[in-house]
C-alpha positions as CSV (number, residue, x, y, z in Angstrom):
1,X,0.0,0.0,0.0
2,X,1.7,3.4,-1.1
3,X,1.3,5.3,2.3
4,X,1.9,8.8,0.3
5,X,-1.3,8.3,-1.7
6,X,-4.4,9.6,-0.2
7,X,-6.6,6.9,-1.0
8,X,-5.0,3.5,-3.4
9,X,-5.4,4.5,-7.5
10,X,-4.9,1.4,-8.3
11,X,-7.9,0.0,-5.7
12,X,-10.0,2.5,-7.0
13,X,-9.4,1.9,-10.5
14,X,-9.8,-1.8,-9.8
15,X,-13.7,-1.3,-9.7
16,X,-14.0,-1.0,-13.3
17,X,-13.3,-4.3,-14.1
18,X,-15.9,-5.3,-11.7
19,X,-18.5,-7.8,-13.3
20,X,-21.9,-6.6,-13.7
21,X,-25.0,-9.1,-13.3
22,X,-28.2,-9.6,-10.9
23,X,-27.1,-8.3,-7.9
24,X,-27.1,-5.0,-9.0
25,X,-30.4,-4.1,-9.6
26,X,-29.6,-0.9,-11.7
27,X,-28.0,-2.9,-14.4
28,X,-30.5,-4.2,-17.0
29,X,-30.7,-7.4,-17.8
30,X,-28.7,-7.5,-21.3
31,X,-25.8,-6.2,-19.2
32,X,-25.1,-9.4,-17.2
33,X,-21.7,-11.0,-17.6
34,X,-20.4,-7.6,-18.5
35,X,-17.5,-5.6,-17.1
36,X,-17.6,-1.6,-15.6
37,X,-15.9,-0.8,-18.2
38,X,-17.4,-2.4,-21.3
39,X,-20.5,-1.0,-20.0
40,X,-19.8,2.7,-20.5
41,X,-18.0,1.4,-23.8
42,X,-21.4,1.0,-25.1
43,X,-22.4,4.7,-24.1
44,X,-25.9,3.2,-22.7
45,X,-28.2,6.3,-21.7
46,X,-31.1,6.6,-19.5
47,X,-33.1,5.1,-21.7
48,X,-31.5,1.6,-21.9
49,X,-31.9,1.2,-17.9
50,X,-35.0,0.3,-15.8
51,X,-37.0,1.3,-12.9
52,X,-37.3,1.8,-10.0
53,X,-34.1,3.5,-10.5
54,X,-31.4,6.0,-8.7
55,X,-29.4,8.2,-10.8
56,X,-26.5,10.9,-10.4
57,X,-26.2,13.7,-12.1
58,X,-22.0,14.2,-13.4
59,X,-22.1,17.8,-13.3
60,X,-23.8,18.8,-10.8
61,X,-21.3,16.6,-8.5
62,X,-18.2,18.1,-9.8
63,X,-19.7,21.8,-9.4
64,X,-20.5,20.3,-5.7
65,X,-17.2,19.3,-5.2
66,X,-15.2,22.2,-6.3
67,X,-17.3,24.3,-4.6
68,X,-17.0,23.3,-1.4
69,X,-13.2,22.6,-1.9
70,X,-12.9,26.5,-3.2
71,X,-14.9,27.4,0.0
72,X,-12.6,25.7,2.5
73,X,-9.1,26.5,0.7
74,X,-10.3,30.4,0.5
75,X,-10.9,30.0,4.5
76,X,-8.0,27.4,5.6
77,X,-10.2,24.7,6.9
78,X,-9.8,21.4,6.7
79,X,-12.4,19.3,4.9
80,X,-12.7,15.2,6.1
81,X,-16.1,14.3,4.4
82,X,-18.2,12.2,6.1
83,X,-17.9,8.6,4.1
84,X,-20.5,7.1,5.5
85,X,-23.1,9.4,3.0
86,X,-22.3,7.4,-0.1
87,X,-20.1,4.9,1.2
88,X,-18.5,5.3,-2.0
89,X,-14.4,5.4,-2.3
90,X,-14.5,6.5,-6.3
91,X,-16.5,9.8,-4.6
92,X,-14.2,9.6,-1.8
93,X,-11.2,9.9,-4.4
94,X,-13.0,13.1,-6.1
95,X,-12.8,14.3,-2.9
96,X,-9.4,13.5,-2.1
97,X,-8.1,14.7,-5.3
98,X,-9.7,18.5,-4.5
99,X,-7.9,18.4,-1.2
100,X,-9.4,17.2,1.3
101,X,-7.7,16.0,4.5
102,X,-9.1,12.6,4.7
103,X,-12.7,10.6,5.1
104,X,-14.4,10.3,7.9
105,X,-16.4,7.6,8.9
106,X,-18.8,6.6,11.6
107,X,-18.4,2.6,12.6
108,X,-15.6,0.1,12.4
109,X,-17.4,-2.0,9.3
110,X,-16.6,1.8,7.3
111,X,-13.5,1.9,8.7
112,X,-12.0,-1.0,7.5
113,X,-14.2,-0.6,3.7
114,X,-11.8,2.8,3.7
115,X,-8.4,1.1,4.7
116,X,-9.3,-1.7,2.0
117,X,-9.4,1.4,-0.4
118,X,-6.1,2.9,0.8
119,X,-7.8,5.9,2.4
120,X,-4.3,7.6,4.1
121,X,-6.0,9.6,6.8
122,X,-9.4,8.5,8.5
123,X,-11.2,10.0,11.4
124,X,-13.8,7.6,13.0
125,X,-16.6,9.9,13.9
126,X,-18.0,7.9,17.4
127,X,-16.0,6.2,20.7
128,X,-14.1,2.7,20.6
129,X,-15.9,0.1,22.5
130,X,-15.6,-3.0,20.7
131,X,-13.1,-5.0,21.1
132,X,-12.5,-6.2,18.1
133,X,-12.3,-2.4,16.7
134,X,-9.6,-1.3,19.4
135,X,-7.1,-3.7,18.7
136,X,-7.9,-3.2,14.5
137,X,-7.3,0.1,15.3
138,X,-4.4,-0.3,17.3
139,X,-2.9,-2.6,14.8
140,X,-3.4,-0.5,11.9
141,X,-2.7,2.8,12.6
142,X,0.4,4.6,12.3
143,X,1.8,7.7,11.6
144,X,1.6,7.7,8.0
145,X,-1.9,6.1,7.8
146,X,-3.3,7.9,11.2
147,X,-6.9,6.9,12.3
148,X,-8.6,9.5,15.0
149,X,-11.5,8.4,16.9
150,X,-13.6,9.9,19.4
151,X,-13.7,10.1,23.5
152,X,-16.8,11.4,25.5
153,X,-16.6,9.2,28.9
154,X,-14.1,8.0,31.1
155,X,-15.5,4.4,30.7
156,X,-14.6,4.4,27.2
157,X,-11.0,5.7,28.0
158,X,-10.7,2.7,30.7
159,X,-11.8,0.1,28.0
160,X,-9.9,1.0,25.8
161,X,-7.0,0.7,28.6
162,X,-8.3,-2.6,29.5
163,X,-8.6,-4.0,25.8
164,X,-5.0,-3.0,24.7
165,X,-3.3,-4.2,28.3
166,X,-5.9,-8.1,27.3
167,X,-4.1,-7.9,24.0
168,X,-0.6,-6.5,25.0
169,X,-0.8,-3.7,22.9
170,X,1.9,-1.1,23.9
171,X,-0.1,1.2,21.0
172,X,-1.0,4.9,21.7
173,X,-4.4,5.6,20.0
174,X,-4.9,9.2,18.9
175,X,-8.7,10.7,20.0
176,X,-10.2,13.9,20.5
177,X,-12.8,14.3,23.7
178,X,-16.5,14.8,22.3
179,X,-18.5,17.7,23.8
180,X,-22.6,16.7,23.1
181,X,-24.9,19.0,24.1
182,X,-28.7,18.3,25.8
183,X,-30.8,16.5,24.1
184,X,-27.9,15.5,21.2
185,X,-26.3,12.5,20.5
186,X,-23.4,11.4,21.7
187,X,-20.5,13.5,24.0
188,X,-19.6,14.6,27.0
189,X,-22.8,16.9,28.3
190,X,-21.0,19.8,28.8
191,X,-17.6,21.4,28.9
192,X,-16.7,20.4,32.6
193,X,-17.8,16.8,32.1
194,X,-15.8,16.4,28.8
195,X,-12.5,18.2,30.5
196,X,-12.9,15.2,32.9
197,X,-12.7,13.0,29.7
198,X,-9.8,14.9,28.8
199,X,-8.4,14.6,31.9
200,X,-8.4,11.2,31.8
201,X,-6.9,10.9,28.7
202,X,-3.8,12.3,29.6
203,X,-3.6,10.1,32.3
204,X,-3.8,7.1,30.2
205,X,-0.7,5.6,28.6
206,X,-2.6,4.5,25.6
207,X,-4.3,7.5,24.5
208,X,-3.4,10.7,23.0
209,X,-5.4,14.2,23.1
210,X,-5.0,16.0,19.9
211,X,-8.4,17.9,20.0
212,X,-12.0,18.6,20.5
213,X,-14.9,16.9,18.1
214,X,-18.5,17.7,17.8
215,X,-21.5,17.4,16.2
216,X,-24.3,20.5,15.8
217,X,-26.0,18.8,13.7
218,X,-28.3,17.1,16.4
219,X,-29.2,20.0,18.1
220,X,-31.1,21.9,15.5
221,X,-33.4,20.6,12.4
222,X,-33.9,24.2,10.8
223,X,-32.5,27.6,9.5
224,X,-34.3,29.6,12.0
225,X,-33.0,32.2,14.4
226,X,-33.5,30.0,17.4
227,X,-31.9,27.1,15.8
228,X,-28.8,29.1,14.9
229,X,-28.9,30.5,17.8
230,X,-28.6,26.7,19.3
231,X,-26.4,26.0,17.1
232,X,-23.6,29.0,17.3
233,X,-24.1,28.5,21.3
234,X,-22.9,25.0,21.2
235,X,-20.3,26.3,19.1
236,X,-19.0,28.6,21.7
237,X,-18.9,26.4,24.4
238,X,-16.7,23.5,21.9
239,X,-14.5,26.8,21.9
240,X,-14.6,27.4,25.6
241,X,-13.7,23.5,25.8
242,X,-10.3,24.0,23.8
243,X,-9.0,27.2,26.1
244,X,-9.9,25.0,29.3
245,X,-7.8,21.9,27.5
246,X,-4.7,24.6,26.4
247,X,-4.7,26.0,30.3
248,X,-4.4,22.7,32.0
249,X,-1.6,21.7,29.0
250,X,-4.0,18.6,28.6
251,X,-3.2,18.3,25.1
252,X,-0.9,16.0,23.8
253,X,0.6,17.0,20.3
254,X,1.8,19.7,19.0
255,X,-0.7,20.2,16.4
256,X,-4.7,19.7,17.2
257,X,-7.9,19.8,15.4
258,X,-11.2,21.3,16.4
259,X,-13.7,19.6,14.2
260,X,-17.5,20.0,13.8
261,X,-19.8,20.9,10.5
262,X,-21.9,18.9,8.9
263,X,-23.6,19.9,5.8
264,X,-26.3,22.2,7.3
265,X,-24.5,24.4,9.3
266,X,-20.7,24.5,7.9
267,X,-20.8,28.3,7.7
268,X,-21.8,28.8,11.6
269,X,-18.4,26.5,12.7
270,X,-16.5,28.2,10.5
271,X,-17.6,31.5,11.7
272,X,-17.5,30.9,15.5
273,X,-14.4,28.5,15.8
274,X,-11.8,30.5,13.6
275,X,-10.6,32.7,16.0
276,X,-9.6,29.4,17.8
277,X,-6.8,28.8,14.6
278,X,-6.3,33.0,14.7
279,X,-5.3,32.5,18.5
280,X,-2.8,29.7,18.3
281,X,0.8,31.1,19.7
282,X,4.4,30.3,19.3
283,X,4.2,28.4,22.9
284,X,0.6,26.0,22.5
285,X,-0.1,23.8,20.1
286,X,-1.0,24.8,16.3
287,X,-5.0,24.8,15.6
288,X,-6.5,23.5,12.8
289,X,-10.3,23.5,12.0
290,X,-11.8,21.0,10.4
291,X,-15.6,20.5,9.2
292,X,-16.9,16.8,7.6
293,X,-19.3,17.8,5.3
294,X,-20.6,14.6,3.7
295,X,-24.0,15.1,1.4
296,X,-22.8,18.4,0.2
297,X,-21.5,16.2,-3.1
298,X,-24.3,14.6,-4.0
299,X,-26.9,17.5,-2.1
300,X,-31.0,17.1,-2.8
301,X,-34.1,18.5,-3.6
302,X,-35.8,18.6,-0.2
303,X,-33.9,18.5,3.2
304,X,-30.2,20.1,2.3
305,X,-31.6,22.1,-0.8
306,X,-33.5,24.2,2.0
307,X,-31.1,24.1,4.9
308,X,-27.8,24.7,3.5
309,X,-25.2,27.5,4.0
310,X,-24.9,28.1,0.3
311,X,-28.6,27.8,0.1
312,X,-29.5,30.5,2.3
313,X,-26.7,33.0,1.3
314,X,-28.0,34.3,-1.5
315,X,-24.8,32.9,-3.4
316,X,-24.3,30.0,-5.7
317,X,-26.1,27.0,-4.2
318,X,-25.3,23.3,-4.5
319,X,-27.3,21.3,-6.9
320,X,-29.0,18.2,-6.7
321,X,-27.2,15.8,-7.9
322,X,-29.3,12.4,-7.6
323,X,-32.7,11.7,-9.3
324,X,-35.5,8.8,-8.5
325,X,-37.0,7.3,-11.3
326,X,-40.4,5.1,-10.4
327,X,-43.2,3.7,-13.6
328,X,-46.7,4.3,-13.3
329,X,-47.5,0.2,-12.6
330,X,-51.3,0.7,-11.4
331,X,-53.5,4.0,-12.0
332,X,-56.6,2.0,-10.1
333,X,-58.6,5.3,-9.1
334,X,-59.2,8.8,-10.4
335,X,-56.1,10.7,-9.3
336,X,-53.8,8.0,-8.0
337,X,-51.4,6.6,-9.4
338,X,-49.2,3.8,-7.6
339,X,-45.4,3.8,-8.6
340,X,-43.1,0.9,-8.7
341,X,-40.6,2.6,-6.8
342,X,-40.2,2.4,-2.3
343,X,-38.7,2.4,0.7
344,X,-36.3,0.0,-0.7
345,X,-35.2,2.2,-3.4
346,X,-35.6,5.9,-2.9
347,X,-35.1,7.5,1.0
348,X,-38.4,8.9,2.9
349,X,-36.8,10.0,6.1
350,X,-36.1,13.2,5.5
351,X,-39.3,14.1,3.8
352,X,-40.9,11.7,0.5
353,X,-39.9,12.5,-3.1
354,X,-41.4,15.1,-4.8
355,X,-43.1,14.6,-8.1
356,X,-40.8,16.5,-10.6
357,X,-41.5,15.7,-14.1
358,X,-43.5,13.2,-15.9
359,X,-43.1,11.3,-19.6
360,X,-44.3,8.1,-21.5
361,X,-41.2,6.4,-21.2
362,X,-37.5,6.3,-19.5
363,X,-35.2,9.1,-21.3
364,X,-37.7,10.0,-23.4
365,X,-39.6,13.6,-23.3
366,X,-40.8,14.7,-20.2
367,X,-43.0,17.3,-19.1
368,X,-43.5,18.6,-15.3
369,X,-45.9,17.6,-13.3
370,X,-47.7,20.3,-11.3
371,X,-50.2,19.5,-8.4
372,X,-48.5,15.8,-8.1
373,X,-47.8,14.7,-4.5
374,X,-46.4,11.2,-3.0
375,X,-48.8,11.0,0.0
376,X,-47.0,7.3,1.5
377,X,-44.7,5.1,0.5
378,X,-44.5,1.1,1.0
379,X,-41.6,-1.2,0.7
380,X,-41.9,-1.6,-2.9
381,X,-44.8,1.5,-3.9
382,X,-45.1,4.8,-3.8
383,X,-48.7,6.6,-3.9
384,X,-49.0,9.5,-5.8
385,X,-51.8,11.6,-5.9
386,X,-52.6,14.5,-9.1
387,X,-55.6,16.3,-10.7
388,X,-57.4,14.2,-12.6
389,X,-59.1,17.2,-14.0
390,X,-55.3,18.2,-15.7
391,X,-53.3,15.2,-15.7
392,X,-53.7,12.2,-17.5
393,X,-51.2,8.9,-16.2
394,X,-51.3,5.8,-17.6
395,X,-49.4,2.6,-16.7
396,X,-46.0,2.5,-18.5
397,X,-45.7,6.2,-17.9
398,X,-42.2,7.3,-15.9
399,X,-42.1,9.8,-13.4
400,X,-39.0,11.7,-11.7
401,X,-38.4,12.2,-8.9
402,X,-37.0,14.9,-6.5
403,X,-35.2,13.1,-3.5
404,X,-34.6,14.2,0.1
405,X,-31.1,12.9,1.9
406,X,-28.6,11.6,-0.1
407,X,-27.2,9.5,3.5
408,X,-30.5,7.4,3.1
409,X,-30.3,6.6,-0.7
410,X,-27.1,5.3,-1.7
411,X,-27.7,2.3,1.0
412,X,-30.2,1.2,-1.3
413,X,-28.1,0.8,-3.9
414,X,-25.2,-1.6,-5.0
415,X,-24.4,-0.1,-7.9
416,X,-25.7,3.8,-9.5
417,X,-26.0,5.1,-12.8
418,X,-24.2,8.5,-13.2
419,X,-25.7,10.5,-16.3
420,X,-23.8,13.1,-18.1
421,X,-26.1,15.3,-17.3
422,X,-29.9,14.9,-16.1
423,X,-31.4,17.6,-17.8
424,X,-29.4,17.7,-20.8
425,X,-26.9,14.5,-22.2
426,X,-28.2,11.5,-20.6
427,X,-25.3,9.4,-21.7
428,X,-24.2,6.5,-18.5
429,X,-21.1,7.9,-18.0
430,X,-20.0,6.1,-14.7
431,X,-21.0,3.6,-12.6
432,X,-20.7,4.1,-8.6
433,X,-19.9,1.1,-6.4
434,X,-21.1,1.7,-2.8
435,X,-20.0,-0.5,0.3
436,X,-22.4,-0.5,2.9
């Protein structure tokens, strides 16, 4: 494994040779038996595939990515997206390539999927309690391939004590302590419980403090002044955290990271933890900030389209970049029509797909759909209600649709479809491999 790469070429590039066939339900059947890359060889388009179907849109993830790479370079932050979105290490290596630190992840199954793939530098997003996970860690890290993970109890820094001393690991795991808030997720609930974390730490021969982690995410759903309020509060307090760690000297490197930022609320940590970096001296420890946006790449028409930073600026916002595709299979009363396309295919938990446009057949002319609305969704079916009075469905007729959360879609999926572009040349012109 070259240790200078930031994620293995050569693993990466491996997919394509990858046989297509029945497992992966996006491939039609006249493609079985054949590889990645005689597949694209054939320049199939959107037309030659089948529903129910999820697609991604080429340009709209490269204007994604650069964006957001242009963003954090003009600013100095770090980016270490947040794998476990797409799960997908040909994405990961886009991302990568544009400059980002490394890939974050959030369980030891994704862990090990991203050191199969040669991903250089990985931050595990959650605490080490399995056994089996501290001593893999232990075992593979080093300082060329580093893997951080998270600390928000004292329990979790005595087992990890406890596992390494069973195994006769001498190995010193690099973590940063976790500051939750009320009502959030995981962390230490509040700064003087997570400085006892930290404490602890630095007491422990097998552990290393090199910064503070969080996640805002969990505290606020919305753009609103209350929520941002919530969320810049939190914010202050992960800040407070890090001047309590650099009094007591608790750190243990000479370089640390202060990392929070998901996709929603990037702008705020940015914002409220710089002068953290600004305030580094000659005599502590240098500061680097990181955020871990993860659906920012792919984005959405529902949940992120609304709540993002470059959303709500006023400036150039992300754009969707995945598309549902469901067939009209029953039309059994006036104004519903049942789709082929369900929880099994297309994600509902961030709001159902919205009813964009609507044609007799799969990459053929399409024409919006006004008034439509998916009122439920089964396993296999969607419902979708329209004016009768206006709208005319038959079976056989496609629909597309506008998808909420990109974290919930790709799971569904073995294998995507990447057109050249949705609205325009709708030419296959990659295939994604996800690894969940």
């Amino acid at each position: 494994m070259n240790t200078s790469e930031a994620i293995s070429a050569s693993a990466v590039a491996a997919l394509a040779d990858r046989r297509l066939d029945w497992r992966h339900k996006a491939v039609p059947a006249a493609a079985n038996g054949t590889t990645h890359t005689d597949f694209l060889a054939e320049k199939h388009a959107l037309a030659d595939l089948q529903t129910p179907l999820l697609t991604l849109d080429a340009r709209a993830l490269r204007h994604n990515a650069d964006r957001l790479a242009l963003w954090c370079a003009e600013r100095g932050v770090l980016l270490a997206p947040h794998g476990k979105t797409t799960m997908a290490p040909q994405l990961w290596a886009e991302q990568l390539s544009r400059g980002a630190w490394g890939i974050t992840v959030a369980n030891f199954t994704q862990l090990r999927v991203a050191r199969e793939f040669g991903v250089r530098r990985l931050q595990l997003a959650n605490s080490l309690t399995d056994p089996h996970a501290i001593e893999w860690v232990a075992a593979t890290a080093t300082p060329e391939m580093p893997i951080l993970s998270w600390v928000d109890s004292t329990v979790t820094v005595d087992v990890i004590g406890r596992t390494l001393e069973a195994a006769g690991s001498n190995a010193v795991l690099d973590v940063l302590v976790e500051l939750g808030g009320i009502g959030g997720r995981t962390g230490a609930r509040g700064v003087e419980a997570a400085l006892d974390v930290a404490r602890a730490i630095s007491a422990s021969s097998n552990l290393r403090l090199v910064g503070v982690s969080g996640y805002e995410g969990s505290l606020a759903h919305t753009a609103d002044a209350d929520s941002l309020a919530t969320v810049r509060g939190y914010l202050g307090r992960m800040g407070g955290l890090h001047q309590r760690l650099l009094e007591e000297g608790l750190y243990g490197s000479d370089a640390v990271i202060l990392t929070a930022g998901g996709s929603a609320y990037f702008d705020d940590v940015v914002e409220v933890l710089s002068p953290c970096v600004a305030a580094g001296s000659e005599a502590g420890p240098r500061v680097e900030l990181m955020i871990r946006s993860g659906a920012y790449i792919i984005h959405d028409d529902g949940f992120y389209r609304g709540i993002s930073p470059f959303s709500r600026d006023g400036g150039r916002p992300f754009k969707a970049g995945m598309h549902g595709w469901a067939r009209v299979v029953s039309q059994p009363e006036p104004g519903l029509a049942i789709l082929d396309a369900g929880k099994r295919d297309l994600p509902v938990d961030e709001g159902l797909p919205r009813p964009q446009l609507v044609g007799p057949a799969l990459g053929g002319s399409m024409q919006p759909l006004v008034g439509a609305e998916i009122t439920a969704v089964n396993d296999q079916h969607c419902f979708m209600t329209f004016d009768a009075g206006t709208t005319t469905l038959r079976p056989g007729d496609v629909v597309r649709l506008g998808l909420s959360h990109p974290c919930t879609a790709f799971d569904k999926w073995t294998l995507i479809p990447v057109l050249a572009d949705t609205d325009g040349d709708q030419t296959v012109v990659d295939l994604i491999h996800t690894f969940f």
